[in-house]
C-alpha positions as CSV (number, residue, x, y, z in Angstrom):
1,X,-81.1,-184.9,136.0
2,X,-78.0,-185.8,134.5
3,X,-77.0,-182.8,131.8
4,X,-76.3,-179.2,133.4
5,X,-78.9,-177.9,130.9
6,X,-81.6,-179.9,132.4
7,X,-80.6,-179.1,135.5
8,X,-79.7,-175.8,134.6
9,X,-83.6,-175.0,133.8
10,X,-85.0,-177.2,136.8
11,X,-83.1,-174.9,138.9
12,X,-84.4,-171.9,137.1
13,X,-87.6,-172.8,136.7
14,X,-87.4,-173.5,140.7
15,X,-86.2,-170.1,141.3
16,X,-88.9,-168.1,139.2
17,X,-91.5,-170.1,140.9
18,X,-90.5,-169.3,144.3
19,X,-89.8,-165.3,143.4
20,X,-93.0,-165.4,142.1
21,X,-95.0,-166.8,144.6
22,X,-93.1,-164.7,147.5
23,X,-93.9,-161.8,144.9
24,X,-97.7,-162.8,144.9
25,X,-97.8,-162.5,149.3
26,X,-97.5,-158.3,149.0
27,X,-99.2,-158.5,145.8
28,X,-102.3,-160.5,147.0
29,X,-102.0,-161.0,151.1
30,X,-105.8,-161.0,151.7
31,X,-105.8,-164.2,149.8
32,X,-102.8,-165.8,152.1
33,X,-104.7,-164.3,155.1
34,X,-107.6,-166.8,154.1
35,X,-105.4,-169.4,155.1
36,X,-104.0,-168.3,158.2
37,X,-105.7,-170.8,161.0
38,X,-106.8,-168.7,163.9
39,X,-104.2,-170.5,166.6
40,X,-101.9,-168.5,164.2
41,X,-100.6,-165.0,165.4
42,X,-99.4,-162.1,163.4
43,X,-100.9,-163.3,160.7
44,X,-99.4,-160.4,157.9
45,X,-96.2,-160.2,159.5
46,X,-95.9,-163.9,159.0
47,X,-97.6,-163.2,154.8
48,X,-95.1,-160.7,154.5
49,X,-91.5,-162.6,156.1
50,X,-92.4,-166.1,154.0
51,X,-93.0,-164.2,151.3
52,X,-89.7,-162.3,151.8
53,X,-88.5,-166.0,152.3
54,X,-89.5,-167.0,149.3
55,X,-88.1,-164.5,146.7
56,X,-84.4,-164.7,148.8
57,X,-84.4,-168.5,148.3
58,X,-85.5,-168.2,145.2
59,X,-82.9,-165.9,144.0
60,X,-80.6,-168.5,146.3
61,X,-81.0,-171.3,143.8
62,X,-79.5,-169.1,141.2
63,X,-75.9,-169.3,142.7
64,X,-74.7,-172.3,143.1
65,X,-72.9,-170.8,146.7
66,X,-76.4,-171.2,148.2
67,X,-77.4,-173.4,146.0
68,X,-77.8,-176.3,149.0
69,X,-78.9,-173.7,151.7
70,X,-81.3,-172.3,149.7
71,X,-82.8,-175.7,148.9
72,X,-83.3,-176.6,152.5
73,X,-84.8,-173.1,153.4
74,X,-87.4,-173.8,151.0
75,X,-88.3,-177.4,152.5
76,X,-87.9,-175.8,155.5
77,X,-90.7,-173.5,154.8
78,X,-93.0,-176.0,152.6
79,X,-92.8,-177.7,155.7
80,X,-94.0,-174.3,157.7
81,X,-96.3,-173.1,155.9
82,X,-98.0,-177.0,155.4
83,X,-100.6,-176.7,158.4
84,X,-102.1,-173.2,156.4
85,X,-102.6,-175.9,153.3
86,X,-104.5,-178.3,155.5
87,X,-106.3,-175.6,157.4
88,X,-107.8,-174.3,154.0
89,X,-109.0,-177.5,152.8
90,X,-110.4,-178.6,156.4
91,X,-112.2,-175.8,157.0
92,X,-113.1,-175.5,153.9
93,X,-111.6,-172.0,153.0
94,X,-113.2,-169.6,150.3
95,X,-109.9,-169.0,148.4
96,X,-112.4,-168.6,144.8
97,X,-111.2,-172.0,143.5
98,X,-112.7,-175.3,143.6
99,X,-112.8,-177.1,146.7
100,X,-110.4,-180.1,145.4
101,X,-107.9,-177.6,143.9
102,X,-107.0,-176.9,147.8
103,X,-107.2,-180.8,148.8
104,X,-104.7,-181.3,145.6
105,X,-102.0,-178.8,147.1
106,X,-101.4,-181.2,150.0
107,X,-99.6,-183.4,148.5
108,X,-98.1,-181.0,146.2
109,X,-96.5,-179.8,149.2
110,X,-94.4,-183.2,149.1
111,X,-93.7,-183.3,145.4
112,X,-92.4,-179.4,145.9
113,X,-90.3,-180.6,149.0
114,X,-89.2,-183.6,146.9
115,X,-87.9,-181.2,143.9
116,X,-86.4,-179.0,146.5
117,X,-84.7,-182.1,148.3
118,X,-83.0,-183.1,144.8
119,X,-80.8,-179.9,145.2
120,X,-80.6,-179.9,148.7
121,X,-78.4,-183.4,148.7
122,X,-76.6,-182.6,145.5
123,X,-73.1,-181.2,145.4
124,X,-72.8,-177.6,144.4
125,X,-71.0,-178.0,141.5
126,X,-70.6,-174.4,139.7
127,X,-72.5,-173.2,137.1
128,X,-73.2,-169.6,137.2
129,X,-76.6,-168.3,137.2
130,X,-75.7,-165.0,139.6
131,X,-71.9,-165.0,140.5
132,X,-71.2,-163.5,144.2
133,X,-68.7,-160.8,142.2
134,X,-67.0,-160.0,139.1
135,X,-64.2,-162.5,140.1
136,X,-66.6,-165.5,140.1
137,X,-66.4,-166.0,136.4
138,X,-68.9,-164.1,135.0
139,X,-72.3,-166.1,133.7
């Protein structure tokens, strides 16, 4: 990713995945509750706070402040929520998809981390997506 455009619209497209998906937890939690392995407890409160996770890191990538944080909060939870991605294909969770769909998101998790790790390491250099206040330059 060398231009600011491409990297620009990797970071956005980042960021409306992971709002989205957060988004999808309170729109659709009987579907994440599927995947919540038994040894698990408080299983909504835990549907609800990563998907809460989700849409703040997500909206995190969009400022170039939290750029880095926001990047290692969402390997961080990848990494969290990974045993849930295992558990579904294992024990062979009815999620209304095709068996393999839920043995390919287990090594998504690594590409996702991967993607995530790219803006994790990088320097925050500024580009303005959200600025912190009308001092920041504006986008």
């Amino acid at each position: 990713m060398k231009s600011g455009g491409k990297i620009k619209k990797s970071l956005a497209f980042m960021s409306i995945f992971y709002i989205l998906a957060g988004t999808l937890h309170f729109v659709m939690p009987g579907f994440y509750m599927k995947m919540m392995p038994s040894y698990v407890p408080f299983h909504q409160e835990l549907i609800y706070v990563s998907g809460l996770a989700e849409i703040i890191l997500g909206f995190g990538l969009l400022n170039h402040n939290f750029m880095r944080l926001s990047a290692w909060g969402i390997i961080a939870l990848l990494v969290a929520v990974f045993p849930a991605n295992v558990y579904a294909y294992t024990d062979k969770v009815d999620l209304g998809v095709p068996h393999w769909v839920l043995l390919v998101r287990i090594p998504l998790q690594g590409v996702l981390i991967y993607w995530a790790y790219l803006y994790a390491k990088r320097s925050s250099s500024p580009y303005h997506f959200l600025p912190l206040d009308n001092s920041a330059g504006g986008m």
